[in-house]
PDB file of the backbone (N, CA, C, O) and the ligand in Angstrom, with CONECT records:
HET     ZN  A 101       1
ATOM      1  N   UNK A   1     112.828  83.294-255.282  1.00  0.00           N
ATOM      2  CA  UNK A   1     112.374  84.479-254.587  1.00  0.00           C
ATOM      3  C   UNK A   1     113.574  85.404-254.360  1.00  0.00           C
ATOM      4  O   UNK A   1     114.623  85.007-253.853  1.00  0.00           O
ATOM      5  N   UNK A   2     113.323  86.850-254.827  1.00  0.00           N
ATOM      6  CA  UNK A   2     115.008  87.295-254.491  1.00  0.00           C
ATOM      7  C   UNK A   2     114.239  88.494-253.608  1.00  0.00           C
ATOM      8  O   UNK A   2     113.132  89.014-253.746  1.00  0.00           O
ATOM      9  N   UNK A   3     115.452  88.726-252.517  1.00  0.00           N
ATOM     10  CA  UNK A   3     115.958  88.885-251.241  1.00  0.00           C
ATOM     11  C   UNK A   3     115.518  90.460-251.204  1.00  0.00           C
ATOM     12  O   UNK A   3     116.515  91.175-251.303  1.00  0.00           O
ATOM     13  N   UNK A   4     114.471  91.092-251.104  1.00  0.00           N
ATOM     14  CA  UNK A   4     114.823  92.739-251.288  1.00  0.00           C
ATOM     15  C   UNK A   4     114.755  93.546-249.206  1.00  0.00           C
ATOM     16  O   UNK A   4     114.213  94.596-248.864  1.00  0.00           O
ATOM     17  N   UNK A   5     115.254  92.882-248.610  1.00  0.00           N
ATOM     18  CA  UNK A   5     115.522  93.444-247.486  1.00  0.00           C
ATOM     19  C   UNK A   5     116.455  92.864-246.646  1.00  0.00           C
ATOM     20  O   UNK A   5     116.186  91.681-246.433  1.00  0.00           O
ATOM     21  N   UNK A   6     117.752  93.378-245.923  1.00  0.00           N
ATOM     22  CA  UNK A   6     118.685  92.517-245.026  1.00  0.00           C
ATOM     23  C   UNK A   6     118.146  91.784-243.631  1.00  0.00           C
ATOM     24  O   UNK A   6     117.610  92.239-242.621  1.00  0.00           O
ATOM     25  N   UNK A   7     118.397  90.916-243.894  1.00  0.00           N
ATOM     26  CA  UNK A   7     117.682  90.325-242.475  1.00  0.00           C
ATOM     27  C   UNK A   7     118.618  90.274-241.326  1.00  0.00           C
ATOM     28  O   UNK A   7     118.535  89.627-240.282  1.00  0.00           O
ATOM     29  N   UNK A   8     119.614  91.177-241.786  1.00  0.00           N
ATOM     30  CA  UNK A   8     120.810  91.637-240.386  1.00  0.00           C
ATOM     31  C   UNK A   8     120.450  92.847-239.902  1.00  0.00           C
ATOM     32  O   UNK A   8     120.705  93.192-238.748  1.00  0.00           O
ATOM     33  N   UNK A   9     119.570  93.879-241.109  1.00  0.00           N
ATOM     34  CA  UNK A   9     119.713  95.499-240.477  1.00  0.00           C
ATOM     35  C   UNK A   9     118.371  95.723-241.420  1.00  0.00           C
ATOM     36  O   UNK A   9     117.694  96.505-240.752  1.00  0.00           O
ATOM     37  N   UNK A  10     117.987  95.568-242.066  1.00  0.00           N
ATOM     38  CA  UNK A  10     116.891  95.900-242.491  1.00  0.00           C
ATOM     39  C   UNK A  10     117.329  96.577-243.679  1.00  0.00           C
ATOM     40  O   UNK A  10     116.358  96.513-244.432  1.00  0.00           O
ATOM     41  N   UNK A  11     118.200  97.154-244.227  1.00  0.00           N
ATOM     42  CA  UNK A  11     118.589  97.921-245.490  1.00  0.00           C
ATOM     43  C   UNK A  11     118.126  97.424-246.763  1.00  0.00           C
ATOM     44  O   UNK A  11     117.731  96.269-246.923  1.00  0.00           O
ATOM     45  N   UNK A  12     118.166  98.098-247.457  1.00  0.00           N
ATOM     46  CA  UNK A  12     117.645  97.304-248.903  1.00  0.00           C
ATOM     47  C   UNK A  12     118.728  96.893-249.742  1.00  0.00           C
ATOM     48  O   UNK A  12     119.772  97.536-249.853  1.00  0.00           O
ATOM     49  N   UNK A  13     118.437  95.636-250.435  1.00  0.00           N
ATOM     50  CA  UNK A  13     119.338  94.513-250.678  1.00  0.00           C
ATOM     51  C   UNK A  13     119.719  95.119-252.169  1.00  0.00           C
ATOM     52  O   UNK A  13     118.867  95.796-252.745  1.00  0.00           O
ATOM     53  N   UNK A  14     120.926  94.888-252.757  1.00  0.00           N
ATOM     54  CA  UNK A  14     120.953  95.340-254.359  1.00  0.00           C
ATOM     55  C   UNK A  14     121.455  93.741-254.768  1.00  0.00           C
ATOM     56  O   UNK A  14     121.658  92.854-253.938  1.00  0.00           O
ATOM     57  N   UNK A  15     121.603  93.604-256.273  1.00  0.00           N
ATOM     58  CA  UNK A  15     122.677  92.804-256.636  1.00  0.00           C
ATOM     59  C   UNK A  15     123.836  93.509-257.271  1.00  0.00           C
ATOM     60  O   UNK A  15     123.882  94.392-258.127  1.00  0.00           O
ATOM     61  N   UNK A  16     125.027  92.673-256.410  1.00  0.00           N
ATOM     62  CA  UNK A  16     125.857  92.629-256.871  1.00  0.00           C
ATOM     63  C   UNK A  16     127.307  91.704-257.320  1.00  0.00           C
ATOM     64  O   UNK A  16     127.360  90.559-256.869  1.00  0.00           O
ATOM     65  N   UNK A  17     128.304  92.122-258.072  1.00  0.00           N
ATOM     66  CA  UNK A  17     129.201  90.921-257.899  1.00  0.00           C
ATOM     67  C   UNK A  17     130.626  90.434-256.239  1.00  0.00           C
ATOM     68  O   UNK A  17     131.588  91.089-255.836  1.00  0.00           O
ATOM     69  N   UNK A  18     130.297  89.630-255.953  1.00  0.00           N
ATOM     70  CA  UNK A  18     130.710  89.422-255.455  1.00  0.00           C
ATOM     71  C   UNK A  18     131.803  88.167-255.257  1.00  0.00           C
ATOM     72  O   UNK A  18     131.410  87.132-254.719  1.00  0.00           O
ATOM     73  N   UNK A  19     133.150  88.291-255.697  1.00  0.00           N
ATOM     74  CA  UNK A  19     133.648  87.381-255.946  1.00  0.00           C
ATOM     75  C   UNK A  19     133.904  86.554-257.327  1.00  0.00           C
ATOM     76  O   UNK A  19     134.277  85.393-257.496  1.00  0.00           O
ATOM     77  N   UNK A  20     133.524  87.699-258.356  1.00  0.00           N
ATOM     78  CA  UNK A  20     132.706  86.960-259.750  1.00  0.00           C
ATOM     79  C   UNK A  20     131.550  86.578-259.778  1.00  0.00           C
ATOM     80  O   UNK A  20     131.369  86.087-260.893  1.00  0.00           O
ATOM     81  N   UNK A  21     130.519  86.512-259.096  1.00  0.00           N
ATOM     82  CA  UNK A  21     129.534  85.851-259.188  1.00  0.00           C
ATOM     83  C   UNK A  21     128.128  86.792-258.276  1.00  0.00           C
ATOM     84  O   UNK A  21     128.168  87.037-257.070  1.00  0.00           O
ATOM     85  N   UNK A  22     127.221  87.107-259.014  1.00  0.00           N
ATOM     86  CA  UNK A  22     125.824  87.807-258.744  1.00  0.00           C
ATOM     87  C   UNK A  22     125.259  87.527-257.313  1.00  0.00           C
ATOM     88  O   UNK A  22     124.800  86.426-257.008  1.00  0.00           O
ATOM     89  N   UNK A  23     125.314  88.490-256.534  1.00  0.00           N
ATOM     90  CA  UNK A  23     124.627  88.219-255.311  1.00  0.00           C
ATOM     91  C   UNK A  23     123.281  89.291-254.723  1.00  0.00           C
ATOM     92  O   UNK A  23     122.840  90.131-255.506  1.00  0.00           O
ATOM     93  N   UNK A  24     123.026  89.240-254.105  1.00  0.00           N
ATOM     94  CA  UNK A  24     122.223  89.814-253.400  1.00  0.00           C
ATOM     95  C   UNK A  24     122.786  90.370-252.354  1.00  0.00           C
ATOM     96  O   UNK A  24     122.986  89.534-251.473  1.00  0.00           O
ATOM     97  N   UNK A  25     123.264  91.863-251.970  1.00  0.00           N
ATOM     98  CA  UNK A  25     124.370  92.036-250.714  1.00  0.00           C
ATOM     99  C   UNK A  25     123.629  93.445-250.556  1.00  0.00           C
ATOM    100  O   UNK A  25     123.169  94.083-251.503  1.00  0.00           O
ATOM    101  N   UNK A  26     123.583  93.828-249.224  1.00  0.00           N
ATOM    102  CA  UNK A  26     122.923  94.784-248.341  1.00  0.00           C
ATOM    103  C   UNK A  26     123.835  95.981-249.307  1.00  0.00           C
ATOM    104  O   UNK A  26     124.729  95.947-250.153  1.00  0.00           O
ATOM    105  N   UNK A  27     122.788  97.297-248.421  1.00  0.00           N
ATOM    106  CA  UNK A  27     123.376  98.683-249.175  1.00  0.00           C
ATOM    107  C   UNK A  27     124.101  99.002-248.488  1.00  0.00           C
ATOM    108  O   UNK A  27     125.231  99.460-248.660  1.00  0.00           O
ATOM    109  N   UNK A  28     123.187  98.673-247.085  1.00  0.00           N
ATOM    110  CA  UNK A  28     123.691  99.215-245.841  1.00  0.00           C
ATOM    111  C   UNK A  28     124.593  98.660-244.838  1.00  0.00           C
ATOM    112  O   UNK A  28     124.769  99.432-243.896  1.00  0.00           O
ATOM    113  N   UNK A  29     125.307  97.392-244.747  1.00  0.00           N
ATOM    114  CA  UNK A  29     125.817  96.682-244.056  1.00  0.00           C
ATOM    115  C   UNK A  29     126.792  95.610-245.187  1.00  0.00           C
ATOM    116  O   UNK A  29     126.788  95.682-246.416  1.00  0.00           O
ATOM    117  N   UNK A  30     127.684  94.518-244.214  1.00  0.00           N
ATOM    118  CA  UNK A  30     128.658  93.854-245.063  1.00  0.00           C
ATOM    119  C   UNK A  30     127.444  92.272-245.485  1.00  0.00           C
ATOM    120  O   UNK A  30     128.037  91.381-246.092  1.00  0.00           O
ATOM    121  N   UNK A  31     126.366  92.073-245.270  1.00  0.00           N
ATOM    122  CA  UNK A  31     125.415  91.097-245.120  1.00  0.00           C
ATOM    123  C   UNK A  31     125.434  90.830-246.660  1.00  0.00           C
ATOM    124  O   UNK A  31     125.144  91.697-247.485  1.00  0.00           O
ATOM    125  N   UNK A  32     125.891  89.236-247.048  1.00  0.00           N
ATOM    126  CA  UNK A  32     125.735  88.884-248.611  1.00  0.00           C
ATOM    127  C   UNK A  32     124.781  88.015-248.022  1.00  0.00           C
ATOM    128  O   UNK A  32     124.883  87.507-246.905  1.00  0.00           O
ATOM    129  N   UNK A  33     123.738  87.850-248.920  1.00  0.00           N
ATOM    130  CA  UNK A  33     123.025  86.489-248.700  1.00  0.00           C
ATOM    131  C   UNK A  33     123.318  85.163-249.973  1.00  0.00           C
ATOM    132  O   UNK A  33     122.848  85.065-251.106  1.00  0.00           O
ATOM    133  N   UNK A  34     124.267  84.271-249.234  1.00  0.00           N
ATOM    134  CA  UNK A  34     124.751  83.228-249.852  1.00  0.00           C
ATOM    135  C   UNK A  34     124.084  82.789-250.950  1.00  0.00           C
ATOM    136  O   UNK A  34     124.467  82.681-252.115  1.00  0.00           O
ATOM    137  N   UNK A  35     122.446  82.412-250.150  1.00  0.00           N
ATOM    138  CA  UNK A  35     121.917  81.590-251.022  1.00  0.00           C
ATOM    139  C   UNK A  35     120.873  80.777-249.642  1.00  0.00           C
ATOM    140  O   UNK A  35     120.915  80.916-248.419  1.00  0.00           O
ATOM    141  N   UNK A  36     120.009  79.936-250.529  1.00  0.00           N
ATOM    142  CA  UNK A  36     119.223  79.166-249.614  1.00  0.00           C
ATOM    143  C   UNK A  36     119.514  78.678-248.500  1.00  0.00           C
ATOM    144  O   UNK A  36     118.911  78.718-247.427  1.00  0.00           O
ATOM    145  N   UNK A  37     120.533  78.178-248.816  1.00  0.00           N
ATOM    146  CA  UNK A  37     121.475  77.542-248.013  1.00  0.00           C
ATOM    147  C   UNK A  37     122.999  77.371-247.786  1.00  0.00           C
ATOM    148  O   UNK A  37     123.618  76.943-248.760  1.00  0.00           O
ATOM    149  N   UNK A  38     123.661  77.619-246.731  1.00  0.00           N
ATOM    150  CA  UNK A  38     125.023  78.155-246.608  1.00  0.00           C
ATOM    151  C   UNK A  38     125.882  76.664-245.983  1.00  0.00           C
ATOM    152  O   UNK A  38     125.666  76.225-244.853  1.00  0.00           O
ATOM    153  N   UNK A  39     126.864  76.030-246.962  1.00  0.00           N
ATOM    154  CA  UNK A  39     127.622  75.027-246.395  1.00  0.00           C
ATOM    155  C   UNK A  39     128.960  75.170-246.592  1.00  0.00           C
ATOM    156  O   UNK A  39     129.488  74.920-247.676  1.00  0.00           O
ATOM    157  N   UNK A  40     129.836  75.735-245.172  1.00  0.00           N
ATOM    158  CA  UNK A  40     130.693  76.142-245.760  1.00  0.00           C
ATOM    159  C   UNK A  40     131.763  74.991-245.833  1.00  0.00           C
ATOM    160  O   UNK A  40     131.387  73.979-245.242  1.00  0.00           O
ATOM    161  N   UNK A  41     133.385  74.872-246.592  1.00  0.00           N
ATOM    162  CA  UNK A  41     134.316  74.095-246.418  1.00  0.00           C
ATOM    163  C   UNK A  41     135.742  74.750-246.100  1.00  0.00           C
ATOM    164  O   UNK A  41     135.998  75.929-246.343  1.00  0.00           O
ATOM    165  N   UNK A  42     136.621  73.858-245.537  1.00  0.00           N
ATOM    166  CA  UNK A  42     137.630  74.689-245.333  1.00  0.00           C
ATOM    167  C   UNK A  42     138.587  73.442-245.778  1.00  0.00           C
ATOM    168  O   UNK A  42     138.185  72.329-246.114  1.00  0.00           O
ATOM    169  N   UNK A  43     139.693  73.800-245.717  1.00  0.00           N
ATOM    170  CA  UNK A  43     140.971  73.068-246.012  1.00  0.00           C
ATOM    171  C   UNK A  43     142.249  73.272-245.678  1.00  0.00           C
ATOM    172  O   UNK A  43     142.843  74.325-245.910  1.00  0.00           O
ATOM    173  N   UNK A  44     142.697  72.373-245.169  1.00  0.00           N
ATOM    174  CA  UNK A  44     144.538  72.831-244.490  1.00  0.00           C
ATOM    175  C   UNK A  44     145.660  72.168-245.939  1.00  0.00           C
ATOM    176  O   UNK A  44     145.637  71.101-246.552  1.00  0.00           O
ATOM    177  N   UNK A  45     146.532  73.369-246.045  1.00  0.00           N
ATOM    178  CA  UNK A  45     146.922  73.516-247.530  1.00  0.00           C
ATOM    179  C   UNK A  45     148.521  73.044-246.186  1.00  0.00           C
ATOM    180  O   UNK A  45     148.910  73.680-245.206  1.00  0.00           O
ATOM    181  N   UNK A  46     149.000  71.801-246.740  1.00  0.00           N
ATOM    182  CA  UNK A  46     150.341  72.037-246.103  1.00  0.00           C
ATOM    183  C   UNK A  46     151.822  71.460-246.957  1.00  0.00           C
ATOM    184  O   UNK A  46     151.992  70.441-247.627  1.00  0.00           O
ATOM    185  N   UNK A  47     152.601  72.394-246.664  1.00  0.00           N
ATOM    186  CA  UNK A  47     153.827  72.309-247.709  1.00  0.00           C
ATOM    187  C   UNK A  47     155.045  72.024-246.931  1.00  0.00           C
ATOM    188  O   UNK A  47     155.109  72.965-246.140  1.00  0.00           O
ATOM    189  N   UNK A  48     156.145  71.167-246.700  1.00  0.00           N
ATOM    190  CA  UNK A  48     157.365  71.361-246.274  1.00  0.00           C
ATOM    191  C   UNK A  48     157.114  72.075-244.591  1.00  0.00           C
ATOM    192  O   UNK A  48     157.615  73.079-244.086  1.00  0.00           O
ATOM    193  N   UNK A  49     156.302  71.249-244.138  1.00  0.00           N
ATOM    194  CA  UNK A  49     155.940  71.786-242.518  1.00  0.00           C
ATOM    195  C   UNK A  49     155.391  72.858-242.590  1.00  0.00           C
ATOM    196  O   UNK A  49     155.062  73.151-241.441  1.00  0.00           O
ATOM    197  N   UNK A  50     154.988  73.904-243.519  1.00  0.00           N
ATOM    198  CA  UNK A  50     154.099  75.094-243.397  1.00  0.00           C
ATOM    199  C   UNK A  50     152.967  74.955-243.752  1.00  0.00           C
ATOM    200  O   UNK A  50     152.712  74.090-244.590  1.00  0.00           O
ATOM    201  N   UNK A  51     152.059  75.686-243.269  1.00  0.00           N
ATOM    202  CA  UNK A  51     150.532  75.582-243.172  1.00  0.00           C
ATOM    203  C   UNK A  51     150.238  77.090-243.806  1.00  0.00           C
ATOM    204  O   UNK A  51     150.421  78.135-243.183  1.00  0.00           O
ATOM    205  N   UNK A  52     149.796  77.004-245.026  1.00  0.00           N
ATOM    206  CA  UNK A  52     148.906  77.854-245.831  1.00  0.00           C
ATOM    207  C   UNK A  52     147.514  78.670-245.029  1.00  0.00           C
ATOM    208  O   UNK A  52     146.414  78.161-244.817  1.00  0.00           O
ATOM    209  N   UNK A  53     147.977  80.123-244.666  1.00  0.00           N
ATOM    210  CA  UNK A  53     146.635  80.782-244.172  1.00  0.00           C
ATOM    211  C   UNK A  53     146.233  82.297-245.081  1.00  0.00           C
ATOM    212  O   UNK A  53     146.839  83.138-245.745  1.00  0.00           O
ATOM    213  N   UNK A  54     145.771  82.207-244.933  1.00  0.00           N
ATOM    214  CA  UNK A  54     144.634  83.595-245.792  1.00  0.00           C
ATOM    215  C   UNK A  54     144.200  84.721-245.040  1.00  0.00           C
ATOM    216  O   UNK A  54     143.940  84.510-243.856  1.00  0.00           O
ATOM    217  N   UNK A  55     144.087  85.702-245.418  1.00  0.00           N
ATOM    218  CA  UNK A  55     143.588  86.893-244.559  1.00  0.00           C
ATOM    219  C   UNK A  55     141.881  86.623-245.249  1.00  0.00           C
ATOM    220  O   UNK A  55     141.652  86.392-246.437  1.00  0.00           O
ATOM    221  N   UNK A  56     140.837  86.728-244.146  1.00  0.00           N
ATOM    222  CA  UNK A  56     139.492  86.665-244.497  1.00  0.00           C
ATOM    223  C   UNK A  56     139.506  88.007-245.696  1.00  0.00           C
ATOM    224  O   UNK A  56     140.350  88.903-245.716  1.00  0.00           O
ATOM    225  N   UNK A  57     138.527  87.882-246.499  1.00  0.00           N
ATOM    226  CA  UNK A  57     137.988  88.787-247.395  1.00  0.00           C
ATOM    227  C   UNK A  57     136.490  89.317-246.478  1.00  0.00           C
ATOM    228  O   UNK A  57     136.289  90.506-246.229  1.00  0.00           O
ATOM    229  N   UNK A  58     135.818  88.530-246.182  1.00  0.00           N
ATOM    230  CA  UNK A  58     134.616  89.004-245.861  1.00  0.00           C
ATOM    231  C   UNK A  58     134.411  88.729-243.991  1.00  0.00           C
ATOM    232  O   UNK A  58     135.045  87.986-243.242  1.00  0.00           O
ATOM    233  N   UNK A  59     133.360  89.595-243.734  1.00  0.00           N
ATOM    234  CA  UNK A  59     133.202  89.845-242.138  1.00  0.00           C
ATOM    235  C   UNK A  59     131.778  88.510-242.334  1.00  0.00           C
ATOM    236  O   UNK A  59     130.952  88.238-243.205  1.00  0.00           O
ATOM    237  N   UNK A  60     132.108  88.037-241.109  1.00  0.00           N
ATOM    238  CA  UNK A  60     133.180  88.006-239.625  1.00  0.00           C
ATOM    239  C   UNK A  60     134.251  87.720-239.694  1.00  0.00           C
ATOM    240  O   UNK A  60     134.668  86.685-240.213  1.00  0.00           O
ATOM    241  N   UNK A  61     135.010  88.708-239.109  1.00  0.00           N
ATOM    242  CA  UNK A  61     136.902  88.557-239.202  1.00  0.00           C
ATOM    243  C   UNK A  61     137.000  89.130-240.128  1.00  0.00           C
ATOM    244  O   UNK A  61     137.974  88.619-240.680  1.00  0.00           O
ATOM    245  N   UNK A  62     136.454  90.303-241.053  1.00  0.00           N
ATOM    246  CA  UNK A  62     137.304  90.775-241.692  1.00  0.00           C
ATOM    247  C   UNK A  62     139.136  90.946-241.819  1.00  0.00           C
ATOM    248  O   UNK A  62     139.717  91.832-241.192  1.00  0.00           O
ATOM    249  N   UNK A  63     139.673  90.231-242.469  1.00  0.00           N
ATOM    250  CA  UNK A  63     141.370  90.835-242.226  1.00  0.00           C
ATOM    251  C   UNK A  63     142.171  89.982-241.366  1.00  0.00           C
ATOM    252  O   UNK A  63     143.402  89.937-241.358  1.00  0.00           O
ATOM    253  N   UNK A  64     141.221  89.182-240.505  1.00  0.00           N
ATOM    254  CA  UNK A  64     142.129  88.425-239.813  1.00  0.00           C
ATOM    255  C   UNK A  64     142.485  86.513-240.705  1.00  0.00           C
ATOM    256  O   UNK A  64     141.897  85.930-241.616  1.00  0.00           O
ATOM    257  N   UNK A  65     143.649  86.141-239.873  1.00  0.00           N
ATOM    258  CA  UNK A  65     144.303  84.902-240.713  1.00  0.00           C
ATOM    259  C   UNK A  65     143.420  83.633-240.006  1.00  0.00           C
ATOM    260  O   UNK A  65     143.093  83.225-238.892  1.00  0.00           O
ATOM    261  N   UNK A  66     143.251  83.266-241.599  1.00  0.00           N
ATOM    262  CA  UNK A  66     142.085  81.555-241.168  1.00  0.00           C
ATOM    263  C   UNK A  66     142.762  80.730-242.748  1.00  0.00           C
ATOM    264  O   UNK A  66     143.170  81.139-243.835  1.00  0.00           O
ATOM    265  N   UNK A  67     142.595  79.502-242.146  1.00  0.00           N
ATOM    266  CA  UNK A  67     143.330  78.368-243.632  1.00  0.00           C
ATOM    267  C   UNK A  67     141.673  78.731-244.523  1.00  0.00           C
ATOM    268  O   UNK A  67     140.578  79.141-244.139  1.00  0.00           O
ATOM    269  N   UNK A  68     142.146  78.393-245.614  1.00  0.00           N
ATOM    270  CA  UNK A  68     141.600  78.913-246.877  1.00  0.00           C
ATOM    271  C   UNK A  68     140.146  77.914-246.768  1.00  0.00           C
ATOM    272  O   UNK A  68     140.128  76.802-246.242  1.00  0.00           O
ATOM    273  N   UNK A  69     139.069  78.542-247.341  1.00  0.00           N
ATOM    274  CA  UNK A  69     137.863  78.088-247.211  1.00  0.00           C
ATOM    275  C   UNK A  69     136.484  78.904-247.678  1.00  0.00           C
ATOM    276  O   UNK A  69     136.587  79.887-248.412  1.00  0.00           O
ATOM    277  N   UNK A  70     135.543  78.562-247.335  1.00  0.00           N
ATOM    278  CA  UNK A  70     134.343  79.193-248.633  1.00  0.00           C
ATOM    279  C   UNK A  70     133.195  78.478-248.566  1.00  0.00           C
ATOM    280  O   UNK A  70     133.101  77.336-248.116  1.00  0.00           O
ATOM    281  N   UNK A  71     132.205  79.230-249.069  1.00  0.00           N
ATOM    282  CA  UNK A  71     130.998  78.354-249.223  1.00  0.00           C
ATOM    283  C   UNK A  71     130.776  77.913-250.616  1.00  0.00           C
ATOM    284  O   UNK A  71     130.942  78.609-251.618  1.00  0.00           O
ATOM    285  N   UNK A  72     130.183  76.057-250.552  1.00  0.00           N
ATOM    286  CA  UNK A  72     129.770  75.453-251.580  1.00  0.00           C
ATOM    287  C   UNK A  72     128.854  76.577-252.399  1.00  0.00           C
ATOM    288  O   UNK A  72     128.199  77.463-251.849  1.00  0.00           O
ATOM    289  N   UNK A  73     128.971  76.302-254.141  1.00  0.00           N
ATOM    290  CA  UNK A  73     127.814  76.941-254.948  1.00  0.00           C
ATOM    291  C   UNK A  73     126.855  76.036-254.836  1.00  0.00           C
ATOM    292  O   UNK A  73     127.108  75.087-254.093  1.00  0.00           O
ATOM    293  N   UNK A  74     125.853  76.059-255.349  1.00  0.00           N
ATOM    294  CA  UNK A  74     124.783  74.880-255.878  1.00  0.00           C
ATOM    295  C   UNK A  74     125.151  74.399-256.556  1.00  0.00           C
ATOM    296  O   UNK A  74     125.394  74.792-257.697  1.00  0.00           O
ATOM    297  N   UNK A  75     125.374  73.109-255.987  1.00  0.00           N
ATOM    298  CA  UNK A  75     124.999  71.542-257.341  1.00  0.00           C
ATOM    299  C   UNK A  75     126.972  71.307-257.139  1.00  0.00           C
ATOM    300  O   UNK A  75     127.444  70.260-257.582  1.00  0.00           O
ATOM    301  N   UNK A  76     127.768  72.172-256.583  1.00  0.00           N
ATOM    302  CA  UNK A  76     129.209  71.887-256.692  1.00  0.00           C
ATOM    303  C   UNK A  76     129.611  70.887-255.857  1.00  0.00           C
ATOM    304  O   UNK A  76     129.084  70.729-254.756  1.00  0.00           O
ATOM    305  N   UNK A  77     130.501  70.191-256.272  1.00  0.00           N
ATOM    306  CA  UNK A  77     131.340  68.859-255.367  1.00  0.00           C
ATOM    307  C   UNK A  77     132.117  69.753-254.386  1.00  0.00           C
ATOM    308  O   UNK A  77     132.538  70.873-254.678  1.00  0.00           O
ATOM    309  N   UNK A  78     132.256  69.195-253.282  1.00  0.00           N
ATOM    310  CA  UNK A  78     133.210  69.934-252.228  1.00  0.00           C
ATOM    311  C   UNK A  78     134.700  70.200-252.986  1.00  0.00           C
ATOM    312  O   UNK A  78     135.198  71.303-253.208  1.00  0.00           O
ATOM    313  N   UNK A  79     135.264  68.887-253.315  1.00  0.00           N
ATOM    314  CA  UNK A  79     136.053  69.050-253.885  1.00  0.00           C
ATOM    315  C   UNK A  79     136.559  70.051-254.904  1.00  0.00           C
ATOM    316  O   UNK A  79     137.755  70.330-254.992  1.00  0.00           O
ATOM    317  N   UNK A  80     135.499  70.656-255.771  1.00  0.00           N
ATOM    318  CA  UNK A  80     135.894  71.679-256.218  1.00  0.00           C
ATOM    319  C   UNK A  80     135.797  73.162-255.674  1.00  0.00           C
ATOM    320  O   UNK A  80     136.357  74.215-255.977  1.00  0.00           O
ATOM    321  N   UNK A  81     135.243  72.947-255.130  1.00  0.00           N
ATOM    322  CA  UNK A  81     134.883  73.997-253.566  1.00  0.00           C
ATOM    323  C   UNK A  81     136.014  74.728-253.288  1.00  0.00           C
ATOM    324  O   UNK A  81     136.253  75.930-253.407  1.00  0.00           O
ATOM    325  N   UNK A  82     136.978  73.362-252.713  1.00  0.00           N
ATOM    326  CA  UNK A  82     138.554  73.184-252.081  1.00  0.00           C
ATOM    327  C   UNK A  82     139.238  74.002-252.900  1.00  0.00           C
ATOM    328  O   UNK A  82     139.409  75.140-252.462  1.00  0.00           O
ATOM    329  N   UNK A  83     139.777  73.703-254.196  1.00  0.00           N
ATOM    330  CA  UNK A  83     140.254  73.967-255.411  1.00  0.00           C
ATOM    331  C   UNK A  83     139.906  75.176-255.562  1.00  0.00           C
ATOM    332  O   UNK A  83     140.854  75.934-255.768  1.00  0.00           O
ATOM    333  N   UNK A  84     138.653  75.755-255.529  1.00  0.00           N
ATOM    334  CA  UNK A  84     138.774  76.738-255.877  1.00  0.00           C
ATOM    335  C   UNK A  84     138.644  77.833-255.246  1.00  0.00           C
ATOM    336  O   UNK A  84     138.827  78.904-255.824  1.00  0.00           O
TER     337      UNK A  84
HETATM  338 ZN    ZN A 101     122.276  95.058-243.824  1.00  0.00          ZN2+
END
């Protein structure tokens, strides 16, 4: 079933890429809809006593620093999740 209204603001949904990969993301707002279901993972990357952090790409928190992380695709091992 694909997504033709935001269920954050009501705007109408387009596809687009997001990240490499085809989504469904509002016209009107930052609202991607993941997918059926959203599981996200995170991971602490650590080197020589430093801890690996990321500036978010997407809102909530746009811009601000969080250790690296993401939501599973379908059918993907966490593990590659991590990795990638
Ligand atoms: Zn929206």
């Amino acid at each position: 079933m694909e997504i033709n209204y935001c269920s954050a603001c009501g705007g109408k949904m387009e596809t687009r890429d997001v990240d490499g990969t085809p989504r469904r993301a509002c016209t009107q707002c930052s609202f991607v809809h993941w997918g059926n279901y959203s599981i996200g993972v995170g991971a602490l990357v650590v080197k020589e006593d430093k801890v690996l952090l990321v500036r978010r790409a997407q809102d909530p928190g746009k811009g601000y620093w969080t250790n690296p992380g993401g939501y599973i695709e379908q059918l993907e091992p966490i593990e590659e999740t991590i990795v990638r």
